[in-house]
C-alpha positions as CSV (number, residue, x, y, z in Angstrom):
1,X,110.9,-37.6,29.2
2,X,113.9,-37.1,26.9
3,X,112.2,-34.6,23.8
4,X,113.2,-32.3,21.2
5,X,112.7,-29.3,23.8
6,X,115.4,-31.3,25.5
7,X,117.4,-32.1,23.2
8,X,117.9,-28.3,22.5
9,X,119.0,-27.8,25.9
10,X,121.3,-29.5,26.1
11,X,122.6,-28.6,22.7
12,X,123.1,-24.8,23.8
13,X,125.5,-25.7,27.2
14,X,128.2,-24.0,27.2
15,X,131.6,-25.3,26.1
16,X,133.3,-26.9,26.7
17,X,132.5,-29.8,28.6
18,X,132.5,-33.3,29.0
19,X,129.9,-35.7,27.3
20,X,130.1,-39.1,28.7
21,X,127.2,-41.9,27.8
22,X,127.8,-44.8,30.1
23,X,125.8,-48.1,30.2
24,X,125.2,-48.1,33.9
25,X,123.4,-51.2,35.0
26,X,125.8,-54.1,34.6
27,X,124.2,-57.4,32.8
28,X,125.8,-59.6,35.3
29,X,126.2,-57.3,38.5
30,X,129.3,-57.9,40.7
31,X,128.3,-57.5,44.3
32,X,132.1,-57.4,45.3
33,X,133.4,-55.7,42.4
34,X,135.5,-52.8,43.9
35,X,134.8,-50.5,40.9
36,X,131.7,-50.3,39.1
37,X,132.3,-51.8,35.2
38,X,131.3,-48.1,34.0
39,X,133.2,-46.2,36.1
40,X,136.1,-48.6,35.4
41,X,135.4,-48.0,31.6
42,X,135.9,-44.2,31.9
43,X,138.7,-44.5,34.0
44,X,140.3,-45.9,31.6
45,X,138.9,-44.3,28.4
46,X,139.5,-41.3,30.3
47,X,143.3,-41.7,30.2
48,X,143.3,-42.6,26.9
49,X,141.1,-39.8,25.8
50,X,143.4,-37.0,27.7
51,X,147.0,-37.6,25.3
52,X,144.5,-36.9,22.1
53,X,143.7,-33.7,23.6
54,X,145.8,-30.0,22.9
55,X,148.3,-29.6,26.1
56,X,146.6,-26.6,27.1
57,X,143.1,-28.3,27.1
58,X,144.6,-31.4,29.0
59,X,144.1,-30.2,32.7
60,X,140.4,-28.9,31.8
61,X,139.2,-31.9,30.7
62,X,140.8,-33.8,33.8
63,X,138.9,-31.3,36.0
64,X,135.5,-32.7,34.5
65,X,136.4,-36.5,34.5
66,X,137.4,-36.3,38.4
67,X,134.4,-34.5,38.6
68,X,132.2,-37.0,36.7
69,X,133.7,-40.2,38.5
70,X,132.9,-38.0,42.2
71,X,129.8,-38.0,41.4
72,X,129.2,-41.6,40.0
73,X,132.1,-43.4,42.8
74,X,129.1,-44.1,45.6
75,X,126.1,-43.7,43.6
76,X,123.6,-47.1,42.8
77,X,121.9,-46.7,39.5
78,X,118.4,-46.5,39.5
79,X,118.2,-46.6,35.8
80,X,120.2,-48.6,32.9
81,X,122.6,-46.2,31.4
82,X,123.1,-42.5,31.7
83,X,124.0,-39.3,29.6
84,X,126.4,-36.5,31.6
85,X,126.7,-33.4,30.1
86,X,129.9,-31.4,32.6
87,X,131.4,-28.3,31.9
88,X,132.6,-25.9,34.2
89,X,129.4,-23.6,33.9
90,X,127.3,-26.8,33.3
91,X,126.2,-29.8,34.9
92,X,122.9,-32.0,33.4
93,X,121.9,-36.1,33.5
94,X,120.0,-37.9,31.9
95,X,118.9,-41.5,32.9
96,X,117.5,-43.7,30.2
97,X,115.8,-47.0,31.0
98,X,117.4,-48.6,27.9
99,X,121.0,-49.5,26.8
100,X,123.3,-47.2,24.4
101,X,126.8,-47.1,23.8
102,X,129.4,-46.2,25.7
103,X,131.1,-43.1,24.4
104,X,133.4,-40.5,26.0
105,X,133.9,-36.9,24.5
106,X,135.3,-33.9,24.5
107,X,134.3,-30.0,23.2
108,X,130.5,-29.1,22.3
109,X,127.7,-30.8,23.9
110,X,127.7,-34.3,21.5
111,X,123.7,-35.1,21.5
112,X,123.7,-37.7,17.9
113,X,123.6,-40.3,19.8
114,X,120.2,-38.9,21.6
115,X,119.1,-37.5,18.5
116,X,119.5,-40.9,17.5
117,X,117.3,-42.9,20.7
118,X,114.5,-40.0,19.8
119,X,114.1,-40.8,16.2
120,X,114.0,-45.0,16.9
121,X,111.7,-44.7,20.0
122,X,108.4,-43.3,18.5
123,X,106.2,-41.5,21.5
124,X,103.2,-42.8,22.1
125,X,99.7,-41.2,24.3
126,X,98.6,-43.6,26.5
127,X,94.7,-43.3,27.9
128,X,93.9,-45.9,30.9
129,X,89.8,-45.2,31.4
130,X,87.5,-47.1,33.8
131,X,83.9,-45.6,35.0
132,X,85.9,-43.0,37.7
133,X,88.3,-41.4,36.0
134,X,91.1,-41.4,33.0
135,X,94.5,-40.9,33.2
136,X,96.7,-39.8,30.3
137,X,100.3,-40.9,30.2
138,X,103.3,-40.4,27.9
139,X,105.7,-43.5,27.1
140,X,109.0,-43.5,25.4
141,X,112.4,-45.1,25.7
142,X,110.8,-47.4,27.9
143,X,109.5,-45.1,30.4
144,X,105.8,-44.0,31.1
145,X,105.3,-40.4,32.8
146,X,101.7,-39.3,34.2
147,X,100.8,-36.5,32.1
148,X,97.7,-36.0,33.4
149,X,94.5,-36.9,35.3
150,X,90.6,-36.6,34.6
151,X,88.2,-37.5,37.0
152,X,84.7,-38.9,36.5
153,X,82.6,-37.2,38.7
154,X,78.6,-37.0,37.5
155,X,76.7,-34.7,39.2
156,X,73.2,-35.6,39.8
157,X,72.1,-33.0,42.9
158,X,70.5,-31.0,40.2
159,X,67.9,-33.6,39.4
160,X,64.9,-32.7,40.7
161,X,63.2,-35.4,42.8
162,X,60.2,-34.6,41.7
163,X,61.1,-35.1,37.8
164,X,62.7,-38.3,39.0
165,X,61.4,-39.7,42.1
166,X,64.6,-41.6,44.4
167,X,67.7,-41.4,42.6
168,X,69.8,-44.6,43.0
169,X,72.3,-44.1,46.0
170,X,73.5,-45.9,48.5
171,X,70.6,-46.5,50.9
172,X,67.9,-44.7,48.9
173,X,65.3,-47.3,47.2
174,X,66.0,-47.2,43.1
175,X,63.9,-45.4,40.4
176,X,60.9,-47.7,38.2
177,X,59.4,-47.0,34.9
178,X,59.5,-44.0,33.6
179,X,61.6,-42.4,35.9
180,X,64.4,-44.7,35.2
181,X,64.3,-44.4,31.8
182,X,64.9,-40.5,32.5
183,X,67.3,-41.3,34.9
184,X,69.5,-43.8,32.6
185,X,69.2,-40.9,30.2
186,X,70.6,-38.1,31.5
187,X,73.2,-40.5,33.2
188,X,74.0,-41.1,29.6
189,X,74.2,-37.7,28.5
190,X,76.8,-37.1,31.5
191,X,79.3,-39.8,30.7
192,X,79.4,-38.7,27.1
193,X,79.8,-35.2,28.0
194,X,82.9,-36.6,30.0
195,X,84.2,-39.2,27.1
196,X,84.3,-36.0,25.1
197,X,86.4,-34.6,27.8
198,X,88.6,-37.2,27.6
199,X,88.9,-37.4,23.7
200,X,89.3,-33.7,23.6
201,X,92.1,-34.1,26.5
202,X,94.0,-36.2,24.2
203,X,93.9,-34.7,20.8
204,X,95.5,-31.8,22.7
205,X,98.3,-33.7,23.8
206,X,98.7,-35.6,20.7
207,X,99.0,-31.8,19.5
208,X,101.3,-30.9,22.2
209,X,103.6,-33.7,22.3
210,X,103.5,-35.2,18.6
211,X,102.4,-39.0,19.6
212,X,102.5,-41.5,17.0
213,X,99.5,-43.6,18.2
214,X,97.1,-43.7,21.0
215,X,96.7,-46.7,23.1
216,X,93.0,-46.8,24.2
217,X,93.2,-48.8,27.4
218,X,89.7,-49.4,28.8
219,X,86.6,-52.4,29.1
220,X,84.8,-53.2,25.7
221,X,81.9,-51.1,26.5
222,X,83.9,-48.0,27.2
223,X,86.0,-47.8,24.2
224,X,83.6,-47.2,21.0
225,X,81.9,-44.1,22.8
226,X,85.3,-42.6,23.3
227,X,87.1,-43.7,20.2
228,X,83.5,-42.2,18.4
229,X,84.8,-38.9,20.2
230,X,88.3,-38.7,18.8
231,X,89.1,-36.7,14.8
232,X,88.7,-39.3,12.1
233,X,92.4,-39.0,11.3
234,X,93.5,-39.3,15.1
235,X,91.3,-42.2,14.8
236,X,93.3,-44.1,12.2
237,X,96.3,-44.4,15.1
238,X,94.1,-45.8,17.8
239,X,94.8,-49.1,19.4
240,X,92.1,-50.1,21.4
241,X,93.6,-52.5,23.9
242,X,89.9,-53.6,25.9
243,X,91.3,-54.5,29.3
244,X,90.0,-52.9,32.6
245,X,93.2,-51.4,34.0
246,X,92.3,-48.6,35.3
247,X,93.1,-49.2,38.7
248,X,96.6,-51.0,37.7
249,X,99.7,-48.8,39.2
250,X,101.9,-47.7,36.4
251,X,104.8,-50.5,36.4
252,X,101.8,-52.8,36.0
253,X,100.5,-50.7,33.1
254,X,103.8,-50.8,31.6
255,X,104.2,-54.6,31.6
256,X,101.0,-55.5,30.5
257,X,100.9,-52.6,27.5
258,X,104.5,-53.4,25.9
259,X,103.7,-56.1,24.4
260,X,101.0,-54.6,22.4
261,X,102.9,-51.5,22.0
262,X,105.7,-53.7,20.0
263,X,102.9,-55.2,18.1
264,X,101.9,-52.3,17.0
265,X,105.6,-51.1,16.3
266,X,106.2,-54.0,14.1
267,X,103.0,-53.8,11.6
268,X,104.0,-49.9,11.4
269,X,107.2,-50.4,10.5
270,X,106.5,-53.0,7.8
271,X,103.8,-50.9,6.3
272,X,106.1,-48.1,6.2
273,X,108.9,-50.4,4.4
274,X,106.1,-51.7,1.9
275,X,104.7,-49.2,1.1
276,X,107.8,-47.0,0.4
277,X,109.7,-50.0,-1.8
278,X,106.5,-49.9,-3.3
279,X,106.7,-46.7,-4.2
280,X,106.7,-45.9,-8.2
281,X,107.4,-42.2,-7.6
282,X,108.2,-39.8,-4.9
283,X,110.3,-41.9,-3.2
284,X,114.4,-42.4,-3.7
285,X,116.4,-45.1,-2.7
286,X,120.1,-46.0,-1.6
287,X,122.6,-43.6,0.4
288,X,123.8,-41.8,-2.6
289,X,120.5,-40.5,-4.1
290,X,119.1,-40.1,-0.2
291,X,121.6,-38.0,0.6
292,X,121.9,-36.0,-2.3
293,X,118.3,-35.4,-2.5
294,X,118.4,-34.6,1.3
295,X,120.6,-32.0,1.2
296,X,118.8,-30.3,-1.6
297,X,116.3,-30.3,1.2
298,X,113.8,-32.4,-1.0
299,X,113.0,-35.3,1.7
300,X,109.7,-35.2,3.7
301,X,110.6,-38.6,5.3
302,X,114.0,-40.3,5.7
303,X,113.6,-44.5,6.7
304,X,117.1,-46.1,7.9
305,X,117.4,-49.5,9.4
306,X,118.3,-49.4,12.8
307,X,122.2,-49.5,13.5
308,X,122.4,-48.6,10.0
309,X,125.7,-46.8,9.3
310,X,128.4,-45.9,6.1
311,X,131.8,-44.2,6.0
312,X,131.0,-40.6,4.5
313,X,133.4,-37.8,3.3
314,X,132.3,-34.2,4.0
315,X,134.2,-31.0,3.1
316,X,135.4,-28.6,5.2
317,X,134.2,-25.6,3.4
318,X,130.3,-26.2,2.3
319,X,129.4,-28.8,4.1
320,X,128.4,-31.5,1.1
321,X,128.4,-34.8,2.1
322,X,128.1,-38.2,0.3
323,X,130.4,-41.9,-0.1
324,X,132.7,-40.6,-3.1
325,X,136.1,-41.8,-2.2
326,X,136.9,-38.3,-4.1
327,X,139.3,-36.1,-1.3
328,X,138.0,-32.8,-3.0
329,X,134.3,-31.3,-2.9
330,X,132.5,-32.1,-5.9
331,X,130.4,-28.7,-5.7
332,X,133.0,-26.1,-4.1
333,X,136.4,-28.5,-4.7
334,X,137.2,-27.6,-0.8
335,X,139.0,-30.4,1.0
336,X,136.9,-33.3,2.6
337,X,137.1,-35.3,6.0
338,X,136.4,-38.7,6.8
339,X,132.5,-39.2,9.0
340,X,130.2,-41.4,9.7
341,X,126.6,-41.1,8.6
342,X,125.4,-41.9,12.6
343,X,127.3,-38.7,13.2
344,X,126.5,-35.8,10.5
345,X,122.7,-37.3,9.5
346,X,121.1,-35.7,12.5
347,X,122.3,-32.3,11.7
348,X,121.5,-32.9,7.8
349,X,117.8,-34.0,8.6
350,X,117.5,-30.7,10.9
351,X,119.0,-28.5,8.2
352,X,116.3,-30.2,6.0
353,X,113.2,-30.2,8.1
354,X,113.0,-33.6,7.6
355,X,111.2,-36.6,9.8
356,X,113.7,-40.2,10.6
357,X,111.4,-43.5,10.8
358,X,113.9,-46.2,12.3
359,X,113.1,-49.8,11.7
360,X,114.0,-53.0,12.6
361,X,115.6,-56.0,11.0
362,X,112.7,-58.1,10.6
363,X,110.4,-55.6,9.3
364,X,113.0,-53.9,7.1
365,X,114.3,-56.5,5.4
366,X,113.4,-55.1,2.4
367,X,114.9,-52.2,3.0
368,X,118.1,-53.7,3.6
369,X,118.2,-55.1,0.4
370,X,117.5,-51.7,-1.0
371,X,120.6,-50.4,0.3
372,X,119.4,-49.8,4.2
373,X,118.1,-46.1,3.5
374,X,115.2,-44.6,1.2
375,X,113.2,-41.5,2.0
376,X,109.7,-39.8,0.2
377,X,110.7,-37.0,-1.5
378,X,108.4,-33.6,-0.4
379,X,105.7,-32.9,-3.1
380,X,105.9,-29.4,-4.7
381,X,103.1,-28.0,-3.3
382,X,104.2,-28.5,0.2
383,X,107.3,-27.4,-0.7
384,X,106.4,-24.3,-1.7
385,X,104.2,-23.5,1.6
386,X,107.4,-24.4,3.3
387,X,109.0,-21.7,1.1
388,X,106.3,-19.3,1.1
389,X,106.3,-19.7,5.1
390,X,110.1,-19.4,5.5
391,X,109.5,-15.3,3.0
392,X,106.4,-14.3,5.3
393,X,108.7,-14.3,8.4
């Protein structure tokens, strides 16, 4: 599953290589097309790309796009577009189950794009109980991946027959009266044992893996004793979704639990959008203030419609960016380029420690009429642990 510990990876290849993202699964699929529509595409981007290119740079980069197009000539895509990374001390994929853009580059490993899919596709924990086990999953990009597994099992050969009589198993008569009473009780006091297992399972890979909501999956009766398990604030970003799938492969998981994950995505988003327009102080609003405020490293949370995007100008000596037309650096008066905020706001909100919350149209609509982009601004105490922190290392 694509991550930040990824993501890092791949940033750190060597160079230089090839970065190709290609839209592999066609949306009408020729069965007697004689080249593939993505490999056609890089073909031909390919050629273009190469007269852009420093002579002495030209034959290296043709090296990697033969070797690129080898490898995807015979191959049938399993998934719906795909990331190369190719260099001549480096080779990595990665498959994505959901559509990007086709892009073709040259140089350091180009990840914004990635960086990007991360920051709109929240990760979420997904816990599918029944009565024998519970199995933990992680889903993102439209992907699940077993993370792990818990079994059930409740041992009862300690029980003393003579404090309980027959116990009830197959073949062996059931216990009456008092006995059962004991009997239902310590059965009790074993299943909670285990849905503290489970809770406790999950709140470390919530800690592990950074989820941004549980999805309880389990019949009526089982969810309250395990929800009852979980930390109060942990509890606040559970969905308890009381279905008995627990013996439901994980494609079957998958297409039942989507919808209810985009539910879920769609009242998040507008709360975040609501709440932050709402906001009468710690908050900024607009590109020009955002930004500004971002690179003074003041932003806890930047919020961005998805596909969201502005010409930029950033100079070549410090680094400031913003969407003055000026051609010289306001702070240093070093000369600027031309970017685009899709390309350089990854590497500002890294510089700045800051979290990206992508929504969608209909739930940022107000934000959209705020100008697309608005961001809380970090209170002062946490910016001075932050600070504190960064002087104890």
């Amino acid at each position: 599953m694509l991550n930040a510990g990824k993501l890092e990876t791949l940033s750190r290849l060597p160079q230089p290589l090839l970065t190709a993202y290609l839209n592999t699964l066609s949306a009408e699929p020729s069965h007697h097309a004689p080249v593939p529509p993505h490999l056609a595409w890089l073909r031909k981007e390919g050629n273009s790309f190469v007269e852009s290119l420093p002579p002495a740079e030209r034959g290296l980069f043709g090296e990697q796009l033969h070797r690129v197009e080898e490898f995807l000539r015979d191959r049938t895509p399993a998934e719906k577009s795909l990331v190369i990374f190719a260099g001549f001390k480096a080779w990595d994929t990665v498959p994505l189950q959901i559509e990007i853009v086709n892009e073709l580059r040259w140089g350091k490993p180009v990840i914004a794009q990635l960086l990007w899919l991360v920051a709109e596709h929240r990760p979420y924990c997904i816990v599918v109980v029944d009565q024998g086990s519970a199995r933990f999953f992680g889903y993102r990009l439209r992907e699940m991946r077993l993370l792990d597994e818990m079994s059930f099992d409740v041992d009862i050969s300690q029980w003393k027959e003579e404090d309980l009589g027959h116990v009830a198993r197959p073949g062996i008569r059931t216990t009456h009266g008092t006995q059962r009473d004991v009997f239902n009780h310590r059965m009790d006091a074993q299943y909670k044992r285990l849905f503290r297992n489970a809770a406790e399972k999950t709140v470390h890979l919530q800690e592990r893996e950074h989820f941004a909501a549980v999805f309880l999956v389990a019949s009526e009766r089982l969810t309250a004793p395990i929800v009852a398990e979980f930390p109060r604030e942990l509890q606040r970003r559970v969905r308890s979704i009381k279905k008995d799938l627990g013996k439901f492969e994980p494609h079957e998981l998958q297409k039942h639990l989507e919808p209810e994950i985009d539910k879920w995505e769609r009242e998040h988003e507008s709360t975040l959008v609501d709440e932050l327009i709402a906001s009468e102080r710690g908050a900024v609003m607009g590109i020009d203030e955002t930004l500004a405020q971002l690179q003074k490293k003041k932003i806890r949370t930047l919020v961005l419609l998805r596909g969201f995007d502005a010409r930029l100008r950033k100079c070549n000596n410090c680094g400031w960016t913003d969407s003055a037309a000026d051609t010289l650096c306001p702070v240093c008066r070093g000369d600027r380029s031309s970017v685009m905020l899709r390309d350089v706001l990854p590497d500002l909100a890294g510089a700045s420690e800051a979290d990206v919350e992508i929504v969608s149209d209909k739930p940022g609509t107000g934000l959209k009429d705020a100008g697309g982009i608005g961001a809380w601004l970090r209170q002062r105490k946490e910016s001075g642990l932050r600070k504190a922190a960064a002087q104890s290392l």
